[in-house]
MMTF fields as JSON, N, C-alpha, C and O atoms, coordinates in Angstrom:
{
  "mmtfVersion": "1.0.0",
  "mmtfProducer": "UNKNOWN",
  "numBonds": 319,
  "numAtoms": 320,
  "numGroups": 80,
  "numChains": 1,
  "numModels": 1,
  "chainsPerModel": [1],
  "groupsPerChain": [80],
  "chainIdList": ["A"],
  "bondAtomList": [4, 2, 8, 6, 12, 10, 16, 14, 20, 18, 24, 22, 28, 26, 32, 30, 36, 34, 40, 38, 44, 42, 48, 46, 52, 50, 56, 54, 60, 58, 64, 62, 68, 66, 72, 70, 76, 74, 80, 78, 84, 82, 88, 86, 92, 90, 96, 94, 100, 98, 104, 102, 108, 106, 112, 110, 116, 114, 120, 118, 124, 122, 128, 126, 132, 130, 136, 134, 140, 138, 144, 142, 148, 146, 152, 150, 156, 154, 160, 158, 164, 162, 168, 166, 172, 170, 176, 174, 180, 178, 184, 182, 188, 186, 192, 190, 196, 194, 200, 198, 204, 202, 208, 206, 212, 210, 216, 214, 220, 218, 224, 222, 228, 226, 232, 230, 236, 234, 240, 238, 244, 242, 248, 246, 252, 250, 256, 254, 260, 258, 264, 262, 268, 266, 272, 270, 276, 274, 280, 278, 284, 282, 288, 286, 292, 290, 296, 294, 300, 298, 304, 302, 308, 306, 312, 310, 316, 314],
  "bondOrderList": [1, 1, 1, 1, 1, 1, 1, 1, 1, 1, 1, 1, 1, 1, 1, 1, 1, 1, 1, 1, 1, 1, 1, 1, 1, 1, 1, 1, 1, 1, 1, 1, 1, 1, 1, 1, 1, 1, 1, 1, 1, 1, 1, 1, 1, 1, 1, 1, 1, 1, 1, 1, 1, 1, 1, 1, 1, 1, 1, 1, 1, 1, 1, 1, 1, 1, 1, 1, 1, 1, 1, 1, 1, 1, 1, 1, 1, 1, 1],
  "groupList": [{"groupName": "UNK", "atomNameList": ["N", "CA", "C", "O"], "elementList": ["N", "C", "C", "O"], "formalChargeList": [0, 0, 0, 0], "bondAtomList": [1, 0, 2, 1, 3, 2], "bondOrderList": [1, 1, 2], "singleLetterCode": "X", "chemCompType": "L-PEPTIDE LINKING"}],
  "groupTypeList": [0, 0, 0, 0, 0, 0, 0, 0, 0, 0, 0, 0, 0, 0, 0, 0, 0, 0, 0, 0, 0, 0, 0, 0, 0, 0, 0, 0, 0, 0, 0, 0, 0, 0, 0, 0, 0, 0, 0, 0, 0, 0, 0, 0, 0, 0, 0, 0, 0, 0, 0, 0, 0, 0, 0, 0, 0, 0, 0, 0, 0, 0, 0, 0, 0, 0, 0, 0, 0, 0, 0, 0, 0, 0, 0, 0, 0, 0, 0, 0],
  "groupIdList": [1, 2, 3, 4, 5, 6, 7, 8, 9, 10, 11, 12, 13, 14, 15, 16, 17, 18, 19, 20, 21, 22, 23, 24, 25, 26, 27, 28, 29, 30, 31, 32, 33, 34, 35, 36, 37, 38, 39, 40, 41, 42, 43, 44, 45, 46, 47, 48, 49, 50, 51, 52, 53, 54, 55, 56, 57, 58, 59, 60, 61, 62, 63, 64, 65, 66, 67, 68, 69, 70, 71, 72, 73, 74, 75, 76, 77, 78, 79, 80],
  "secStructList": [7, 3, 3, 3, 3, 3, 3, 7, 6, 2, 2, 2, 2, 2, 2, 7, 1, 1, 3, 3, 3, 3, 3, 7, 1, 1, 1, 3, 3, 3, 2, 2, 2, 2, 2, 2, 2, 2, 2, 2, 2, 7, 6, 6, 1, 6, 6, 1, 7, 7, 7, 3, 3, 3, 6, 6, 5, 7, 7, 7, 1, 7, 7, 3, 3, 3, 6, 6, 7, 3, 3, 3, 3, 7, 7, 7, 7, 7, 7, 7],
  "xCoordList": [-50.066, -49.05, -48.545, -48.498, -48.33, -47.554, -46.635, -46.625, -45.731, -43.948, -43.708, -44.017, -43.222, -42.989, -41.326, -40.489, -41.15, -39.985, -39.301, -39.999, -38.205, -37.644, -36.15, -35.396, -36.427, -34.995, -34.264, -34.597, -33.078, -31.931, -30.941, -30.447, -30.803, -29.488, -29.851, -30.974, -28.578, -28.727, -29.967, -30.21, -30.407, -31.399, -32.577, -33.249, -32.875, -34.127, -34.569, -35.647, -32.96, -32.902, -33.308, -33.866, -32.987, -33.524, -34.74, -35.588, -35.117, -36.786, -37.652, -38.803, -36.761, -37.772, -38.685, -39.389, -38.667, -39.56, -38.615, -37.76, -39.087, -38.174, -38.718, -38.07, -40.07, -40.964, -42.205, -43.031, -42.313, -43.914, -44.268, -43.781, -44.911, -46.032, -46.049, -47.014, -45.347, -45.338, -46.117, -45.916, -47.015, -48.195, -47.475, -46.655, -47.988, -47.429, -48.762, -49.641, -48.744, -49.875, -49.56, -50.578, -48.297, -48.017, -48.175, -48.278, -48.165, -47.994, -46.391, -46.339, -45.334, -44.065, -43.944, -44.852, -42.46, -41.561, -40.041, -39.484, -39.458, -37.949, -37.395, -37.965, -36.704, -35.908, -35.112, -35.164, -34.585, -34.961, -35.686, -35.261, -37.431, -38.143, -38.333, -38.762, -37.961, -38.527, -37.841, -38.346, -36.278, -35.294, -35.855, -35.85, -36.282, -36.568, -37.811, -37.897, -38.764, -40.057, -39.359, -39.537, -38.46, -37.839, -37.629, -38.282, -36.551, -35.364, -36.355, -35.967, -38.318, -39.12, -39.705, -39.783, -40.012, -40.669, -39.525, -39.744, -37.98, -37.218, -35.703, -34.887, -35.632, -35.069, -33.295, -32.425, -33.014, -32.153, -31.347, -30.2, -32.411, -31.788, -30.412, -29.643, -30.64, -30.161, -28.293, -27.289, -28.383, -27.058, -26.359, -25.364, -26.948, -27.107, -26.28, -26.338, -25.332, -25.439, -25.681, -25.2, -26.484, -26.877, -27.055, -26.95, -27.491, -27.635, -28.898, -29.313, -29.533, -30.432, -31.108, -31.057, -31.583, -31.829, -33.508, -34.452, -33.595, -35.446, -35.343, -34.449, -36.457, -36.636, -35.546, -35.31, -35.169, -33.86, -32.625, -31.812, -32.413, -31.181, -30.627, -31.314, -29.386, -28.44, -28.685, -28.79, -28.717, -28.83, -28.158, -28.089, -27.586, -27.251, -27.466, -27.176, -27.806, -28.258, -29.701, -30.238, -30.15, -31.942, -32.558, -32.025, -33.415, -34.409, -35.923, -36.275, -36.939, -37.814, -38.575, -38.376, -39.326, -40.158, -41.374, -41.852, -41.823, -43.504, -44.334, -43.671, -45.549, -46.328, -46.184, -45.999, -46.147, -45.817, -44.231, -43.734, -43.607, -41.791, -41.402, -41.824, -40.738, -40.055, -38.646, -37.856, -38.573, -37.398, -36.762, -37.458, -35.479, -34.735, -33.52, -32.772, -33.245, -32.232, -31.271, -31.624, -30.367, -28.868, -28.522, -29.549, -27.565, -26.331, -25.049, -24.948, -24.242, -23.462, -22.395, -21.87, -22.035, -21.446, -20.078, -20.096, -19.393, -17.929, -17.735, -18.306, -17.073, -16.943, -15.729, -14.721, -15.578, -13.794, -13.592, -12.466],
  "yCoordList": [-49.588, -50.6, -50.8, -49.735, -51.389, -52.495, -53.61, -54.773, -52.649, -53.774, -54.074, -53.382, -55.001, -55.34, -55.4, -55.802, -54.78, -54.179, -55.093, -55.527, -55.355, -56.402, -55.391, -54.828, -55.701, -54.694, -55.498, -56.025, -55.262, -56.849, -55.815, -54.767, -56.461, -55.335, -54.162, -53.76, -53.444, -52.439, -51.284, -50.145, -51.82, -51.416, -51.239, -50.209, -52.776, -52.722, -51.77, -51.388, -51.688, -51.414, -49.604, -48.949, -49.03, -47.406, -47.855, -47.39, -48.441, -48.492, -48.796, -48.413, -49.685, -50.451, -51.437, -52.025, -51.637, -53.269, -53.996, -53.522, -54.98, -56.035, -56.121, -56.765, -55.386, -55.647, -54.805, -54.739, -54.213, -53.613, -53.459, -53.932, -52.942, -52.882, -51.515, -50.876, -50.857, -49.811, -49.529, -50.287, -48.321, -47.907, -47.069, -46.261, -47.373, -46.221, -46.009, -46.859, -44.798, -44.222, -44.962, -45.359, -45.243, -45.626, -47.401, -48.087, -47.878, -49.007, -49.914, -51.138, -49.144, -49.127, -48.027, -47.206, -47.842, -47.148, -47.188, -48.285, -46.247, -46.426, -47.006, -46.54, -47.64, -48.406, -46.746, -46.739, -45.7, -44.217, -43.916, -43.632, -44.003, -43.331, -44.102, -43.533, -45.87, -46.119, -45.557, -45.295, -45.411, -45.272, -43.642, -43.38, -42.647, -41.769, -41.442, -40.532, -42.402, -42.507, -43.067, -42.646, -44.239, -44.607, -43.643, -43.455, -42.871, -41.796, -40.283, -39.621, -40.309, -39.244, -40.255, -39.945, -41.345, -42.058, -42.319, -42.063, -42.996, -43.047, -42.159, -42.575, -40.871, -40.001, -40.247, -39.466, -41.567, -42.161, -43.088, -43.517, -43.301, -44.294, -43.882, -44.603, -42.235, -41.596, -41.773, -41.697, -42.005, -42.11, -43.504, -43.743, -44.374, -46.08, -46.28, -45.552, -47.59, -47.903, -49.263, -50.215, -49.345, -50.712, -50.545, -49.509, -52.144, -52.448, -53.225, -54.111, -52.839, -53.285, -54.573, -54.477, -55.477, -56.845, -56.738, -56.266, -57.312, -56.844, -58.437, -58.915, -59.043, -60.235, -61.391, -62.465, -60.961, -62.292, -61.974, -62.88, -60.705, -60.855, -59.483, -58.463, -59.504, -57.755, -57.105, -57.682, -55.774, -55.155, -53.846, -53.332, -53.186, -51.597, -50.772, -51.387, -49.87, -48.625, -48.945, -49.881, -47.75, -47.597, -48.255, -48.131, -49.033, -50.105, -49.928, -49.561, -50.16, -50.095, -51.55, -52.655, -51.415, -52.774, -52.371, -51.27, -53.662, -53.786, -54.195, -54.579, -54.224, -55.061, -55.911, -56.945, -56.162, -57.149, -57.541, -58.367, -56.823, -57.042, -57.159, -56.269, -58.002, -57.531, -57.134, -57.554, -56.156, -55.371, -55.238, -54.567, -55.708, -55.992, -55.138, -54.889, -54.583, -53.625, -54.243, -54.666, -54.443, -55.441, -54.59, -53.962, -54.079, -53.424, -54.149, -55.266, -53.184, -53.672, -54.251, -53.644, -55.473, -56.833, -57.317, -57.257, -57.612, -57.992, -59.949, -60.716, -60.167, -61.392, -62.026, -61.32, -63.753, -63.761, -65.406, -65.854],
  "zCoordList": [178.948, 178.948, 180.372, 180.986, 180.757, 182.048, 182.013, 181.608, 182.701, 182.645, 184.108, 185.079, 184.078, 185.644, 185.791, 184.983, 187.294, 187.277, 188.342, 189.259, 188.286, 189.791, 189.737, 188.944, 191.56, 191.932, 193.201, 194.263, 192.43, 193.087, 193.891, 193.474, 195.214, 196.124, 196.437, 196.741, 196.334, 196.816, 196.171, 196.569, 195.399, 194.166, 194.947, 195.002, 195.809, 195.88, 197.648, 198.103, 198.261, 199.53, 199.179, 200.06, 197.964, 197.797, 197.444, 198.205, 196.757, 196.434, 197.57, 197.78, 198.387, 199.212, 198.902, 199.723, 197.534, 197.497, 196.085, 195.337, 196.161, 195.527, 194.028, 193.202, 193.622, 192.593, 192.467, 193.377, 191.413, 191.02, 189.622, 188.595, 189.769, 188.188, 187.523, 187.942, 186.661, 186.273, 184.686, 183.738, 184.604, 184.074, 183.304, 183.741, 181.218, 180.979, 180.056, 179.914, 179.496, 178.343, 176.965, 176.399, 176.274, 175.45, 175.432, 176.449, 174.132, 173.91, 173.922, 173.806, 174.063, 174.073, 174.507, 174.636, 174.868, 175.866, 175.705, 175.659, 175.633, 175.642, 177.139, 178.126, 177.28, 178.314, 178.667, 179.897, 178.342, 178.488, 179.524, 180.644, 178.974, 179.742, 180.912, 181.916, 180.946, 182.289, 183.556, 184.647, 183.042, 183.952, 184.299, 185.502, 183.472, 184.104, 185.017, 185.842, 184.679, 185.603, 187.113, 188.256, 186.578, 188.024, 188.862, 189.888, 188.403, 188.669, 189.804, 190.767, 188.66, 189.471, 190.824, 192.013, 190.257, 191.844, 193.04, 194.224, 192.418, 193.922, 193.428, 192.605, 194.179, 193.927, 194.296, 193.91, 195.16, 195.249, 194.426, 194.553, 193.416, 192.441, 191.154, 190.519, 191.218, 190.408, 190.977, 190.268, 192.378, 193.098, 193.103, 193.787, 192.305, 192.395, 191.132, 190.141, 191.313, 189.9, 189.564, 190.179, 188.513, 187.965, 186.797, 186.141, 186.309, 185.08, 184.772, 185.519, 183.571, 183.623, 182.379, 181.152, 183.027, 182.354, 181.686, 182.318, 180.232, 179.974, 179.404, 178.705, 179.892, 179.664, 179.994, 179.44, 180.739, 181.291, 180.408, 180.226, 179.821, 179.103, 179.524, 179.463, 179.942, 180.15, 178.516, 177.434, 178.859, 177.964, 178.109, 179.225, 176.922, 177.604, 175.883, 174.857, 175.872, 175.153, 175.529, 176.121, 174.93, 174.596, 174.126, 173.023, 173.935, 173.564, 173.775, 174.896, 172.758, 173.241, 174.0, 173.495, 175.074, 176.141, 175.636, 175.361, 175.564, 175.302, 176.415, 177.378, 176.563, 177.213, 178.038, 177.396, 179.236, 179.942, 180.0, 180.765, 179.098, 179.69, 181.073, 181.812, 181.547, 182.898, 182.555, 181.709, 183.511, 183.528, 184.793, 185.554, 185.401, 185.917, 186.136, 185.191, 187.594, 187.804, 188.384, 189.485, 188.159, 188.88, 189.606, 189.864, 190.206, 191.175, 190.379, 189.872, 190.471, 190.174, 190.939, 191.873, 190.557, 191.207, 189.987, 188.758, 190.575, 190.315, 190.393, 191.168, 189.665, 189.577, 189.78, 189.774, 190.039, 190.034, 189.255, 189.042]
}
C-alpha cells in the first residue's frame, strides 16, 4: 500500500521536503501507525504539533487510510 503524505510549515521545515510516498505491507493502516512510521523516519516531528488532514478533510482520532490516500500534516495555526 502507498499514501502520499504532504507537510505544510513548520512540518515540512523538520522533514525537509514538502511531500513523499510512504510504503506499507498492509492493505490499510491506522492513521496510528502512519504517525508512528513518521515519528521513526523524522525524529523531530515527535516535538511538532499538528494536525492531520486524509483526503482534504481535518480529522482527529484513529482511522483507518487506504491506498493511495493523501495525508496531510498542518502545524498548528490560529485564526481571527
Amino acid at each position: 500500500m502507498t499514501i502520499n503524505v504532504k507537510y505544510f510549515g513548520v512540518v515540512a521545515d523538520v522533514t525537509q521536503k514538502k511531500e513523499e510516498q510512504l510504503h506499507f505491507e498492509s492493505e490499510a493502516v491506522s492513521l496510528n501507525s502512519v504517525q508512528s512510521k513518521l515519528e521513526q523516519l523524522y525524529s523531530g516531528i515527535k516535538n511538532t504539533k499538528y494536525a492531520f488532514a486524509v483526503n482534504h478533510a481535518m480529522t482527529k482520532g484513529d482511522l483507518l487510510v487506504n491506498d493511495n490516500d493523501e495525508i496531510a500534516l498542518l502545524p498548528a495555526f490560529s485564526g481571527g
